[in-house]
N, CA and C atoms as a LAMMPS dump frame, in Angstrom:
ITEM: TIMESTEP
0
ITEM: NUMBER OF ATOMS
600
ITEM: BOX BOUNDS ff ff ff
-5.0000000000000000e+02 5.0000000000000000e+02
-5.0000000000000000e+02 5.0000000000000000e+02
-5.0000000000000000e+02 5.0000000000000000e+02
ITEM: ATOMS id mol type element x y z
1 1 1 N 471.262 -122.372 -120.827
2 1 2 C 470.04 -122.984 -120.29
3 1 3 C 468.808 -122.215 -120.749
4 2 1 N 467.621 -123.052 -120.949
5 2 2 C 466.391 -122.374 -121.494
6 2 3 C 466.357 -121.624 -120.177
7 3 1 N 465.248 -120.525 -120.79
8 3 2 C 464.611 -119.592 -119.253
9 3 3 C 463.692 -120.438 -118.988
10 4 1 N 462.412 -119.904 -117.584
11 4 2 C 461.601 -120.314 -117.266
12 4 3 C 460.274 -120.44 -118.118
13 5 1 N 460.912 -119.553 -119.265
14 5 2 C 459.524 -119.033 -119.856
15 5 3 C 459.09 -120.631 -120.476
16 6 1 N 460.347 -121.389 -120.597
17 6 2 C 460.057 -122.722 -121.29
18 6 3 C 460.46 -123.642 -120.447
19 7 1 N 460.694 -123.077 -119.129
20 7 2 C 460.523 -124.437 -118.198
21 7 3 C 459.439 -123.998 -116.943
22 8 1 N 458.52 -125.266 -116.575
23 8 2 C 458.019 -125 -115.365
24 8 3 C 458.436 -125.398 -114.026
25 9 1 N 458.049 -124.697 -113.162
26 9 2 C 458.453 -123.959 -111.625
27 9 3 C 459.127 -125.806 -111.308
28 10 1 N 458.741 -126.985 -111.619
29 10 2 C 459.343 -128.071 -110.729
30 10 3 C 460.635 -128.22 -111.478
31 11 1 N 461.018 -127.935 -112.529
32 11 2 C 462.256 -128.697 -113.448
33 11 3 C 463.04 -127.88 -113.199
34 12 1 N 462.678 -126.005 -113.15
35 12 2 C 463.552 -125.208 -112.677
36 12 3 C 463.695 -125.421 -111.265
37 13 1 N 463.145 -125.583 -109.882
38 13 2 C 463.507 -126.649 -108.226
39 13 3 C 464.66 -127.124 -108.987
40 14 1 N 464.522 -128.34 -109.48
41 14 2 C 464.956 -130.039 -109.188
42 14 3 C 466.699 -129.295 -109.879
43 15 1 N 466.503 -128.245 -111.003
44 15 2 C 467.976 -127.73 -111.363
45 15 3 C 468.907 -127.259 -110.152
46 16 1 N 468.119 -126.577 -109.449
47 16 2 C 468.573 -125.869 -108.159
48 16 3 C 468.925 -126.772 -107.208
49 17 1 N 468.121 -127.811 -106.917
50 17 2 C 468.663 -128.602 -106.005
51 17 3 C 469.692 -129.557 -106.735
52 18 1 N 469.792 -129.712 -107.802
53 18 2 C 470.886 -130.269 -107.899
54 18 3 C 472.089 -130.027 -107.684
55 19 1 N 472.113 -128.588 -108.021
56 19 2 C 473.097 -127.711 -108.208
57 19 3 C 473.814 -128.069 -106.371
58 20 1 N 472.835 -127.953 -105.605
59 20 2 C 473.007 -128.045 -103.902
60 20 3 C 473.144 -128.925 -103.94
61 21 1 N 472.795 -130.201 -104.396
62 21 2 C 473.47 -131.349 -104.351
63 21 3 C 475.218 -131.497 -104.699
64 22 1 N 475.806 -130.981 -105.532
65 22 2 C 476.746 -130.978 -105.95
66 22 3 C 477.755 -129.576 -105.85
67 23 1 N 477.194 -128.996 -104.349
68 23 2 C 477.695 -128.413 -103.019
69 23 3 C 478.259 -126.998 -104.392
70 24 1 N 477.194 -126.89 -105.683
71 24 2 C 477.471 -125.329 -106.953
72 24 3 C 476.022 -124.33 -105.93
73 25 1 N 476.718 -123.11 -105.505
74 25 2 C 475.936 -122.872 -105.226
75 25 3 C 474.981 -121.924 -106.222
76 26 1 N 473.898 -121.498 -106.521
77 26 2 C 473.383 -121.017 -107.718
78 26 3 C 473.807 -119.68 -107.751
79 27 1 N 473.85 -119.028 -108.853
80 27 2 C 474.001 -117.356 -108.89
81 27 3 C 472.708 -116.798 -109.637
82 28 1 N 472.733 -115.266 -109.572
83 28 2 C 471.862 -114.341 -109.624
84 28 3 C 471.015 -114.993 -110.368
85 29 1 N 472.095 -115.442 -111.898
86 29 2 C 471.056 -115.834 -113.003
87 29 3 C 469.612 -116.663 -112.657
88 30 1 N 470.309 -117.687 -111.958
89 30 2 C 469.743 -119.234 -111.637
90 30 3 C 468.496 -118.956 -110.84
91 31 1 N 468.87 -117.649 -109.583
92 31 2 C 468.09 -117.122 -108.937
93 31 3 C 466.464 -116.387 -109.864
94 32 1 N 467.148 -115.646 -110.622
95 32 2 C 466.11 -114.845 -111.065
96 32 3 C 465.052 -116.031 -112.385
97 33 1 N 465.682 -116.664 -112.432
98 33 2 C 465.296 -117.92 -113.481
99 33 3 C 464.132 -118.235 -112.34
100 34 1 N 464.53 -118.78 -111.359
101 34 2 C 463.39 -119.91 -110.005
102 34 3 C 462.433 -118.319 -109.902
103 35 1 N 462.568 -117.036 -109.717
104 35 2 C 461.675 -116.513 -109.207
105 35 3 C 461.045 -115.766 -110.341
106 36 1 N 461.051 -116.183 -111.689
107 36 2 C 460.273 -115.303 -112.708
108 36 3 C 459.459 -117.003 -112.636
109 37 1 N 459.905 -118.393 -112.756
110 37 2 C 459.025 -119.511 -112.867
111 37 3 C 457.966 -119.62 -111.461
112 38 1 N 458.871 -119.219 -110.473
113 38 2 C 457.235 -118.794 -109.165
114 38 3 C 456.592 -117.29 -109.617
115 39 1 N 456.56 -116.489 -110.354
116 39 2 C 456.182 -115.287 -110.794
117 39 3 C 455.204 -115.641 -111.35
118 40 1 N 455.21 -116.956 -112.846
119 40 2 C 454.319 -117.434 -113.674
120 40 3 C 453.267 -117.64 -112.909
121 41 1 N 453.773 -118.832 -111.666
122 41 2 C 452.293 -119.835 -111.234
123 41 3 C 451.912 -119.207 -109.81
124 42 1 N 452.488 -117.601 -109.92
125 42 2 C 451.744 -116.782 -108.938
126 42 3 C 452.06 -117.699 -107.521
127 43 1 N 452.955 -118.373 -107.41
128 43 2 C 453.534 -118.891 -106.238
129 43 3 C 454.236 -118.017 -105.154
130 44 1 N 454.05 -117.093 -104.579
131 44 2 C 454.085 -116.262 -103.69
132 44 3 C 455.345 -116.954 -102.153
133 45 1 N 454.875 -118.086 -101.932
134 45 2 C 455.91 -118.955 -101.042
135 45 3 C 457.139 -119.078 -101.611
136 46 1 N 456.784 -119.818 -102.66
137 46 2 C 457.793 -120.228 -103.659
138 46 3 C 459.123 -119.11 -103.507
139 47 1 N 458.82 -118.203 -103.735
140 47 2 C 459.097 -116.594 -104.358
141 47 3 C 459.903 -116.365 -103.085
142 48 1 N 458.946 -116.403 -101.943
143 48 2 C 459.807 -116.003 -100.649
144 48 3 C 460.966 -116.846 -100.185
145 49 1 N 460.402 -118.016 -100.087
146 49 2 C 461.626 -119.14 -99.916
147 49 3 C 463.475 -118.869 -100.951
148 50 1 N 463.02 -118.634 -102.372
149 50 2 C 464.028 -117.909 -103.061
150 50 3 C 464.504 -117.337 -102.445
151 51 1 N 464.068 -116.014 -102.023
152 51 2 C 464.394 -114.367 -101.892
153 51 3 C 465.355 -114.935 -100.479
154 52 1 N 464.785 -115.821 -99.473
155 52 2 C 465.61 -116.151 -98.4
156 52 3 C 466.443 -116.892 -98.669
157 53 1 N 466.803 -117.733 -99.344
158 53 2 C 468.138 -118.531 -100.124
159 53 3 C 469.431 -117.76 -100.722
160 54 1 N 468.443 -116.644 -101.669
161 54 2 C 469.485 -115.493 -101.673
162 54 3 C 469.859 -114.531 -100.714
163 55 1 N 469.758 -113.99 -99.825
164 55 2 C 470.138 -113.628 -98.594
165 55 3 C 471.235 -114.105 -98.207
166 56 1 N 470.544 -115.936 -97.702
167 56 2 C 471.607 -116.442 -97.163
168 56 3 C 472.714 -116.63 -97.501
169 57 1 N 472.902 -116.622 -99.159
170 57 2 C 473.705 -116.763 -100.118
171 57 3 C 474.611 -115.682 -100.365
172 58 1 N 474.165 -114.091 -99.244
173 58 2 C 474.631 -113.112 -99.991
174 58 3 C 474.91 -113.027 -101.223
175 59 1 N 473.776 -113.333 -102
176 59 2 C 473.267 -112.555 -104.111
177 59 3 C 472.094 -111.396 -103.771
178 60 1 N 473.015 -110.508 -103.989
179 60 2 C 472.344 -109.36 -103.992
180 60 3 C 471.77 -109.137 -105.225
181 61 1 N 470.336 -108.763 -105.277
182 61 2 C 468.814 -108.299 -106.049
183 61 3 C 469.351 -107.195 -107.127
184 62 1 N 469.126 -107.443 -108.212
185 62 2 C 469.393 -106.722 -109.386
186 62 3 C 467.729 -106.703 -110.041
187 63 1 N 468.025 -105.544 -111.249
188 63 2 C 466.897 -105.26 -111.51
189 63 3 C 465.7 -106.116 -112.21
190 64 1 N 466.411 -107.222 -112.694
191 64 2 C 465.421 -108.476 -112.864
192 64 3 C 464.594 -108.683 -111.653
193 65 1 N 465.257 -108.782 -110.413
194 65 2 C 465.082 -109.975 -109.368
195 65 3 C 463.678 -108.878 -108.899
196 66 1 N 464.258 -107.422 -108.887
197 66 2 C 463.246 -106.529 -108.135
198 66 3 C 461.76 -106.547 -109.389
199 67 1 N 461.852 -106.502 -110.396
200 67 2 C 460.809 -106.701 -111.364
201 67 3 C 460.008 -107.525 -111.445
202 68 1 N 460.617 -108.742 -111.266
203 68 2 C 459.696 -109.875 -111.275
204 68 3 C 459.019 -110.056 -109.914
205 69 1 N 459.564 -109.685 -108.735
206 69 2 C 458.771 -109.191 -107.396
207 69 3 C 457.536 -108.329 -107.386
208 70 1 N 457.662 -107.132 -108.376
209 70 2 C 456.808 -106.425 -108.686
210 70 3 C 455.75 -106.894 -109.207
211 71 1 N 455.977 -107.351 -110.582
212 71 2 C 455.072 -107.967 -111.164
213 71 3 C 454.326 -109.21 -110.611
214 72 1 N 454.808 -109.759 -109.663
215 72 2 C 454.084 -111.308 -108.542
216 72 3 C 453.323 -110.66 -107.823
217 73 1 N 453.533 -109.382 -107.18
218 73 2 C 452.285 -108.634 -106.414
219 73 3 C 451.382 -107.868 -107.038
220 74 1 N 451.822 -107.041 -108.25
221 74 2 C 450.854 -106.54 -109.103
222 74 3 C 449.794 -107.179 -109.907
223 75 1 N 450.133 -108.746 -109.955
224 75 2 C 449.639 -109.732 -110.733
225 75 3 C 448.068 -109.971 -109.556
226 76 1 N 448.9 -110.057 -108.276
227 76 2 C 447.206 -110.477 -107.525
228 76 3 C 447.06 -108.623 -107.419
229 77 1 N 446.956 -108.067 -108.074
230 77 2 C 446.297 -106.515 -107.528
231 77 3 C 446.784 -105.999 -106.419
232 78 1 N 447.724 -106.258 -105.733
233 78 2 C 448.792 -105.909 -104.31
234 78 3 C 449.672 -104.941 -105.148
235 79 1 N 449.079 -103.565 -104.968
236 79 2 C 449.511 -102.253 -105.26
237 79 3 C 450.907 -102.231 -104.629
238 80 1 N 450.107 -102.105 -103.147
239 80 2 C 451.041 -101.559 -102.129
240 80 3 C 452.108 -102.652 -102.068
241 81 1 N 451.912 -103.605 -101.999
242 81 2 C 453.319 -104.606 -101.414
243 81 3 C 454.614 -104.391 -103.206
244 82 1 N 453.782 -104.253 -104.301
245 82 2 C 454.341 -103.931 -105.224
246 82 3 C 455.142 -103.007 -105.19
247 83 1 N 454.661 -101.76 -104.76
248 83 2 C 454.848 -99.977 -104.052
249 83 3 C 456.265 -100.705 -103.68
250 84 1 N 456.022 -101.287 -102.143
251 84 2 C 457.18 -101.876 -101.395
252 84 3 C 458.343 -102.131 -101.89
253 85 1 N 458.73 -103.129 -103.103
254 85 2 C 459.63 -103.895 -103.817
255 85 3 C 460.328 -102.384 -104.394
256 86 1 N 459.152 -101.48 -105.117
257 86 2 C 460.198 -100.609 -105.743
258 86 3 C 460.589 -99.571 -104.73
259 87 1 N 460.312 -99.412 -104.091
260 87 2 C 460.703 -98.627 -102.955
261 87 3 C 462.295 -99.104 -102.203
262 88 1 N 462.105 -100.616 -102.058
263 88 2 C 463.26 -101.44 -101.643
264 88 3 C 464.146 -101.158 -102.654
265 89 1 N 464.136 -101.76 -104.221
266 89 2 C 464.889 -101.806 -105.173
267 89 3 C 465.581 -99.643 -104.929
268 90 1 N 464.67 -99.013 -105.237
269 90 2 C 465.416 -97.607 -104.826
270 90 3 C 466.606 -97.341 -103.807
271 91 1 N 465.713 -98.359 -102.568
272 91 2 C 466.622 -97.865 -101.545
273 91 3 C 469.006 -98.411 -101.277
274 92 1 N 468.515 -100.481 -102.55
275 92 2 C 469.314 -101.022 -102.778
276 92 3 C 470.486 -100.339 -103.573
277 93 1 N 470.083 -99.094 -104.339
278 93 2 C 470.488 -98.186 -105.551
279 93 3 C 470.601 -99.54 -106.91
280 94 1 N 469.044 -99.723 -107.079
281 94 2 C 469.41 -100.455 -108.291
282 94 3 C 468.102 -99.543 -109.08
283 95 1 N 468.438 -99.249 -110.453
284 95 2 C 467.706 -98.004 -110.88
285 95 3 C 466.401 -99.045 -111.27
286 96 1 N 465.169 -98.354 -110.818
287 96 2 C 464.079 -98.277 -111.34
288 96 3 C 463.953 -98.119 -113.141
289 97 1 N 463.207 -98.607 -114.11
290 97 2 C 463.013 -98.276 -115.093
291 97 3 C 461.11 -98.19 -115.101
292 98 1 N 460.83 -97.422 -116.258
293 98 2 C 459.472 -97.721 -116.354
294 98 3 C 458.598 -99.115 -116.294
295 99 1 N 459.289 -99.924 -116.333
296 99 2 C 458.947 -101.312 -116.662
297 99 3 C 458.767 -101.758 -115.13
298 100 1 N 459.58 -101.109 -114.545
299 100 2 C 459.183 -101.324 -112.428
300 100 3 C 458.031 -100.652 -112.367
301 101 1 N 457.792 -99.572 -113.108
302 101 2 C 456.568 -98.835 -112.561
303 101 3 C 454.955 -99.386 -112.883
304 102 1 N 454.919 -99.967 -114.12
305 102 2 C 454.02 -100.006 -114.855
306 102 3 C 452.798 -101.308 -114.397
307 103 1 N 453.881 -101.965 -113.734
308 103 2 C 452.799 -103.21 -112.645
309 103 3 C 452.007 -102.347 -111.888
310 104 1 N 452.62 -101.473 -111.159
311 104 2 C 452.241 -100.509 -109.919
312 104 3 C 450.964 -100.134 -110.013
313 105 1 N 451.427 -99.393 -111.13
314 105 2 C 450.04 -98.207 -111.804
315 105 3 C 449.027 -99.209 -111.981
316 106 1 N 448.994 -100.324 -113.189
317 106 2 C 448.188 -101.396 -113.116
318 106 3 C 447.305 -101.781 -112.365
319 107 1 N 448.288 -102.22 -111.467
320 107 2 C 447.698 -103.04 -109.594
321 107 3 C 446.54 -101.67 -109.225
322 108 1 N 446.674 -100.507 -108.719
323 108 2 C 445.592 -99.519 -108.676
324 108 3 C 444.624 -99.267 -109.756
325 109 1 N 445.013 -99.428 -110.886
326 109 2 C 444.173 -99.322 -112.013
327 109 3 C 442.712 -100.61 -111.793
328 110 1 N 443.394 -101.64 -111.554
329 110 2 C 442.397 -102.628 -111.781
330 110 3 C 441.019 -102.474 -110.437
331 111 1 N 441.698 -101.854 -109.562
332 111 2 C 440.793 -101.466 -108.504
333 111 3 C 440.114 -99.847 -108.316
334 112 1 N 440.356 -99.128 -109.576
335 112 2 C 440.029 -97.76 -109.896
336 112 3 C 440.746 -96.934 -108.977
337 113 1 N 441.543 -97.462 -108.282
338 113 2 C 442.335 -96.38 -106.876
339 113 3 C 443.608 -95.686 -108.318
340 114 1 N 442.361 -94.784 -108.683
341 114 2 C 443.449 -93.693 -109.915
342 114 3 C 444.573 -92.862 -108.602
343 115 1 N 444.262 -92.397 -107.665
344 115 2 C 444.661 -91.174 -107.16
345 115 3 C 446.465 -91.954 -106.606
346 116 1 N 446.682 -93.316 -106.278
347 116 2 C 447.608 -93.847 -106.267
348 116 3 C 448.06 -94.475 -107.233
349 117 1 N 446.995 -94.471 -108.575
350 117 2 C 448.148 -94.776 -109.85
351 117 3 C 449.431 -92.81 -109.361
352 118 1 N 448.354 -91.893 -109.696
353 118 2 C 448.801 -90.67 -110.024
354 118 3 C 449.731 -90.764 -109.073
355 119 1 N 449.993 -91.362 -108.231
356 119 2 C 450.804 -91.083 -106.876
357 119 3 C 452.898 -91.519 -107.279
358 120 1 N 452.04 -92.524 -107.912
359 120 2 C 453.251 -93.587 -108.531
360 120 3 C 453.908 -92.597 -109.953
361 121 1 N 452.59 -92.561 -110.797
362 121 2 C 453.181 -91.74 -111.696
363 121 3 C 454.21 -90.492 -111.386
364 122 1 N 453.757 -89.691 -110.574
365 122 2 C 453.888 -88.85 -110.197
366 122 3 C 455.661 -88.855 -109.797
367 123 1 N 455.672 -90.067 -109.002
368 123 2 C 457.187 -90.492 -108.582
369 123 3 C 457.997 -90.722 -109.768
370 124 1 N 457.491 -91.79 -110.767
371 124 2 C 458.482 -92.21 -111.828
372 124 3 C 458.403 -90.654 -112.507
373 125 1 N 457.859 -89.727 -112.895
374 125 2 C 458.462 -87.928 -113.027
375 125 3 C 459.225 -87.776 -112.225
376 126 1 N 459.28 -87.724 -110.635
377 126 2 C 460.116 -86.808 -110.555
378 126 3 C 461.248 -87.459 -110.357
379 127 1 N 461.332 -89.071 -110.71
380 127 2 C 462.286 -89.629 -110.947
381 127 3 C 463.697 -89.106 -111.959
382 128 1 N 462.499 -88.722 -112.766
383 128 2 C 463.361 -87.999 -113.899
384 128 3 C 463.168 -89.224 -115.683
385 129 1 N 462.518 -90.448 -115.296
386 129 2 C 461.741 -91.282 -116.033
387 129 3 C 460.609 -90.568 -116.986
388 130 1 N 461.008 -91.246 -117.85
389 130 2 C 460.081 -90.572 -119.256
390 130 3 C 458.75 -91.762 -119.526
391 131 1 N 457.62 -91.219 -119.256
392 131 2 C 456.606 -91.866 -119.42
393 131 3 C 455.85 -92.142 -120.996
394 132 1 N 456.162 -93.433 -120.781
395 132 2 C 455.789 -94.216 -122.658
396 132 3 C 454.078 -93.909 -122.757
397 133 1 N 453.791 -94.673 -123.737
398 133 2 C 452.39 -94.687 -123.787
399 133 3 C 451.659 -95.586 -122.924
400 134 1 N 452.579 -96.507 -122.656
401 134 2 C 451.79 -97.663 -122.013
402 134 3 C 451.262 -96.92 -120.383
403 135 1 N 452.171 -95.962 -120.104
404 135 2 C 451.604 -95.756 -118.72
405 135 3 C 450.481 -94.698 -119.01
406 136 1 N 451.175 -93.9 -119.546
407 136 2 C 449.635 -93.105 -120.388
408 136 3 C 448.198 -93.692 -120.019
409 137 1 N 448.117 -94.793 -120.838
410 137 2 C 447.034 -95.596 -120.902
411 137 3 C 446.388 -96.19 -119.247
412 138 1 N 447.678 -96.771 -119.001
413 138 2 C 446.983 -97.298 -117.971
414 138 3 C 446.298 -96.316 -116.932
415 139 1 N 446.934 -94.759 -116.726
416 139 2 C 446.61 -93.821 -115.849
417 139 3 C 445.021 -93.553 -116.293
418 140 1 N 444.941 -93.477 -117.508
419 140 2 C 443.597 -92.753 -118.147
420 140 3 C 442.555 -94.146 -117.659
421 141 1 N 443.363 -95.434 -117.652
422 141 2 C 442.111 -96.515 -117.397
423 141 3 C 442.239 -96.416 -116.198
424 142 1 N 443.031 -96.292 -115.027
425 142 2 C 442.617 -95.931 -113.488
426 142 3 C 441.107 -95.057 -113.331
427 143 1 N 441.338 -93.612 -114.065
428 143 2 C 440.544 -92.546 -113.858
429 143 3 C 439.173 -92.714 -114.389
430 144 1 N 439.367 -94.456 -115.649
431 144 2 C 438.154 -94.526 -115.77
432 144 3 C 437.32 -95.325 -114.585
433 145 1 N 438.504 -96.288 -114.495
434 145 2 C 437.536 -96.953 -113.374
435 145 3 C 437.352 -96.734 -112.482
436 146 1 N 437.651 -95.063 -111.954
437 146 2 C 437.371 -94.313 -110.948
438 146 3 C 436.577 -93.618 -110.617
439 147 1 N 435.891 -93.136 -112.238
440 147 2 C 434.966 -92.637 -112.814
441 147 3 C 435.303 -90.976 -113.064
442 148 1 N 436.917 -90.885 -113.048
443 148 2 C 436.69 -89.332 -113.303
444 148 3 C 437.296 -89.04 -114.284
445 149 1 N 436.191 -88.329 -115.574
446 149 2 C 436.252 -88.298 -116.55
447 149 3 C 437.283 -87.079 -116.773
448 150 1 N 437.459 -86.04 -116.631
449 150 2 C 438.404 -85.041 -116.758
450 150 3 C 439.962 -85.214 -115.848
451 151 1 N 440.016 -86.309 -114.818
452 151 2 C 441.313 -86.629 -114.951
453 151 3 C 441.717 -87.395 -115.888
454 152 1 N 441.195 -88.084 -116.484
455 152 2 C 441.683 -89.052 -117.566
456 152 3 C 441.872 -87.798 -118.86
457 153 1 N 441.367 -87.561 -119.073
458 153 2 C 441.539 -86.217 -120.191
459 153 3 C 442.302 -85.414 -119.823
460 154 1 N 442.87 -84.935 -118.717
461 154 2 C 444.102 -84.618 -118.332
462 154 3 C 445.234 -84.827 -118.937
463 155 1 N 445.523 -86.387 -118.149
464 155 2 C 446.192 -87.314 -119.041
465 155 3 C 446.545 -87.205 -120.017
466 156 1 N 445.463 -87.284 -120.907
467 156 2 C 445.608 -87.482 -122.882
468 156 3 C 446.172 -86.202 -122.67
469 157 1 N 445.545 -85.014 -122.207
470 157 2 C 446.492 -83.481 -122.992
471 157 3 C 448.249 -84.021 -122.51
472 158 1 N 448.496 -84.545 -121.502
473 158 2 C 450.077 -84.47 -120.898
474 158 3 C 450.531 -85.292 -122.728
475 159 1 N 449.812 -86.183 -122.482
476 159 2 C 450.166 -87.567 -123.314
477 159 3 C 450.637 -86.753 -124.863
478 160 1 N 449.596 -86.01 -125.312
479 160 2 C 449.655 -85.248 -126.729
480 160 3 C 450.55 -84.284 -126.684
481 161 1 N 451.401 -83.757 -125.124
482 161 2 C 452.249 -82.742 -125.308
483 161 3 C 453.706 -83.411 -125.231
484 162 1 N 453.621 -84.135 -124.839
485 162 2 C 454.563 -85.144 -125.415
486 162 3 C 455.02 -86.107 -126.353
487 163 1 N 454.469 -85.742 -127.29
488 163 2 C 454.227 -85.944 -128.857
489 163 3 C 454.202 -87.101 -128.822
490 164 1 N 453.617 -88.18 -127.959
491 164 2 C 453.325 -89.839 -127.997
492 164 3 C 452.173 -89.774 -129.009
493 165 1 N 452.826 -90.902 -129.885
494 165 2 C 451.602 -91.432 -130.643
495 165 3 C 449.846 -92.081 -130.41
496 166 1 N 449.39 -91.143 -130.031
497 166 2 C 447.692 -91.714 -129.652
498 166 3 C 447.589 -93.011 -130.201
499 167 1 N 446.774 -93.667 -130.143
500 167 2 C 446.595 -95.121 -130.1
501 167 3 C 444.922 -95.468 -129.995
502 168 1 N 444.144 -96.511 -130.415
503 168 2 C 443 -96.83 -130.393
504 168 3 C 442.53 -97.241 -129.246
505 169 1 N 443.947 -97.447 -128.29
506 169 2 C 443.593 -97.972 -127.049
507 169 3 C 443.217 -96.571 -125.903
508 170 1 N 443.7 -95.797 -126.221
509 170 2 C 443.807 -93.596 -125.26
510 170 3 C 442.267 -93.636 -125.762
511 171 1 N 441.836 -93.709 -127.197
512 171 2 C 440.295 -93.116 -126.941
513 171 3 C 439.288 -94.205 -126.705
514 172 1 N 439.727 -95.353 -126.603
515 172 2 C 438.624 -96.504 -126.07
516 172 3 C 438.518 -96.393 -124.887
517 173 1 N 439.827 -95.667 -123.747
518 173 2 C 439.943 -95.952 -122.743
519 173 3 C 439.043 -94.451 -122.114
520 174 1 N 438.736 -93.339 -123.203
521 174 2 C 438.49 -92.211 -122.568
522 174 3 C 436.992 -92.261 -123.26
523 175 1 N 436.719 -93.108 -123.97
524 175 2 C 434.751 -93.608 -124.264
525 175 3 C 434.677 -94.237 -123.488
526 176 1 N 435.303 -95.221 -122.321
527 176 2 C 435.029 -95.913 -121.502
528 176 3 C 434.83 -95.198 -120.196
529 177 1 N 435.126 -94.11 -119.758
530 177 2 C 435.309 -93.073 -119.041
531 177 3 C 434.178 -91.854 -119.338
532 178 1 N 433.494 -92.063 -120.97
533 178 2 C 432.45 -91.098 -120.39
534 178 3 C 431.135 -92.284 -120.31
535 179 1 N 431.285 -93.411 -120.78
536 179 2 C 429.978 -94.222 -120.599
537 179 3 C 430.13 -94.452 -119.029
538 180 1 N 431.355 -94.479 -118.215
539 180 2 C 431.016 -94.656 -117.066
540 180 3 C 430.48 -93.55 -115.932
541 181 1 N 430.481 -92.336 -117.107
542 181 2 C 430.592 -91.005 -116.023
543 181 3 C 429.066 -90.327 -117.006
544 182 1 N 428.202 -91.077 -117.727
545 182 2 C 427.031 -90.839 -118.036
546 182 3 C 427.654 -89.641 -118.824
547 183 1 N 428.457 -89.358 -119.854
548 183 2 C 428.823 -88.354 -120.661
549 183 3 C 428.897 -88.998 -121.713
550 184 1 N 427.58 -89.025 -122.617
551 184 2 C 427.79 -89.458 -123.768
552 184 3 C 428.104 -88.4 -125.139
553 185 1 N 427.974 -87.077 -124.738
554 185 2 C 428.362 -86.181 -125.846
555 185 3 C 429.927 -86.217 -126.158
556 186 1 N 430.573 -86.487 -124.36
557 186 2 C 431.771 -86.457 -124.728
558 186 3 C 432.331 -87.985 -124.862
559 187 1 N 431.333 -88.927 -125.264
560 187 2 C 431.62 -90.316 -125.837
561 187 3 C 431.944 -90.105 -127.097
562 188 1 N 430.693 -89.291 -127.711
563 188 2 C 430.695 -88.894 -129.141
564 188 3 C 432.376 -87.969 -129.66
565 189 1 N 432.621 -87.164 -129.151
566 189 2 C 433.821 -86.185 -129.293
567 189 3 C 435.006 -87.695 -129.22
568 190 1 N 435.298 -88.202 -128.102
569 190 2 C 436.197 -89.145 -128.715
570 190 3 C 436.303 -90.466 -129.648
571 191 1 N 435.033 -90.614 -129.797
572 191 2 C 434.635 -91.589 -131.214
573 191 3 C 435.417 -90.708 -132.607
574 192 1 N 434.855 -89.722 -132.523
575 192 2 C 434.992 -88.663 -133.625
576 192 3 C 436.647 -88.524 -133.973
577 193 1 N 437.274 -88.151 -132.474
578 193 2 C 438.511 -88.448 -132.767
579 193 3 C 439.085 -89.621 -133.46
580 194 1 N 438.479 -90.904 -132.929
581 194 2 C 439.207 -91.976 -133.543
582 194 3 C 439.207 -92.099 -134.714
583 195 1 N 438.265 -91.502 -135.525
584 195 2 C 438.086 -91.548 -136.911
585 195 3 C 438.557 -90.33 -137.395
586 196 1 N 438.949 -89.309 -136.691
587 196 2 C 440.353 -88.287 -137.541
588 196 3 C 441.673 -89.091 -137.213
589 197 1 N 441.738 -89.66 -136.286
590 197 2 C 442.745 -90.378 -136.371
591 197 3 C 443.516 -91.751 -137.113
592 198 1 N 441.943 -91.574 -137.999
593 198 2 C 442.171 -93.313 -138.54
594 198 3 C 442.304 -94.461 -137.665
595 199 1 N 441.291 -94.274 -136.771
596 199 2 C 442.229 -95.887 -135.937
597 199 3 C 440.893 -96.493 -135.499
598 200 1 N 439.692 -95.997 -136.395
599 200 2 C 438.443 -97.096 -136.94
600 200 3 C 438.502 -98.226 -137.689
């Protein structure tokens, strides 16, 4: 069967109820199919109504089911209810990957609440999770839109000691961080970088 990505939220229903029509009851797959297509159209009911079908169904939540939960609350900026899901998924023992975390950080990022990206980050470490670039980034864009320019530069040193490949996106995100923190010398210093770095 196609995924959701190529079907929308009513054709993936009408599969499900058929399925109940013809007394099949759905499994995980079918499940996580209906709640990545309420994930798309940010259908939040939708999503819950699922999550209680599976219950009733006893289909226990695998790491799809907890991801795409994540990402439906991180999507409206709901840090915390995001927080929640991976917190749940931990408690289920279904392993977290960076890819659970990275809504999280996001969801605080978009509202500059850096100090609970760092909070999250902080967890997927002592998880024992190896942080890509992508979270990199997003931490340094929390701190910009937090306005604090030397936690985000923090960041980049962790980022460079971990021999991650810098990116055009680390020093746009740390010129964005001194135009917001009225530091334009140190706008200039990471311009400068981008062009030892080639990524002008």
């Amino acid at each position: 069967k196609a995924s959701s990505k190529y079907e929308d939220i009513d054709s993936v229903k009408k599969r499900v109820a058929h399925m109940h029509a013809q007394n099949v009851l759905p499994n995980l797959v079918t499940y996580n199919i209906l709640l990545d297509a309420c994930a798309r159209k940010a259908d939040d009911i939708g999503a819950e109504s699922c999550l209680r079908e599976m219950t009733n169904n006893s289909v226990l939540c695998d790491e799809v089911t907890y991801n795409t939960l994540i990402n439906l609350c991180a999507g409206s900026s709901n840090g915390a209810e995001a927080a929640r899901w991976l917190e749940e998924m931990s408690a289920n023992h279904v392993q977290p990957t960076e890819a659970s975390y990275i809504p999280i950080l996001n969801a605080f990022a978009k509202t500059g609440d850096f100090k609970m990206a760092e909070h999250w980050a902080q967890k997927m470490l002592r998880s024992r999770l190896e942080m890509g670039l992508c979270s990199y980034n997003v931490l340094m864009d929390a701190c910009a839109k937090g306005g604090d320019l030397s936690r985000a530069e923090q960041w980049y040193a962790l980022l460079t000691e971990q021999r991650l490949q810098v990116d055009e996106i680390c020093c746009n995100t740390l010129i964005h961080a001194c135009a917001r923190t009225g530091h334009s010398s140190r706008a200039e210093l990471w311009f400068g970088k981008m062009s030892e770095l080639q990524l002008t």
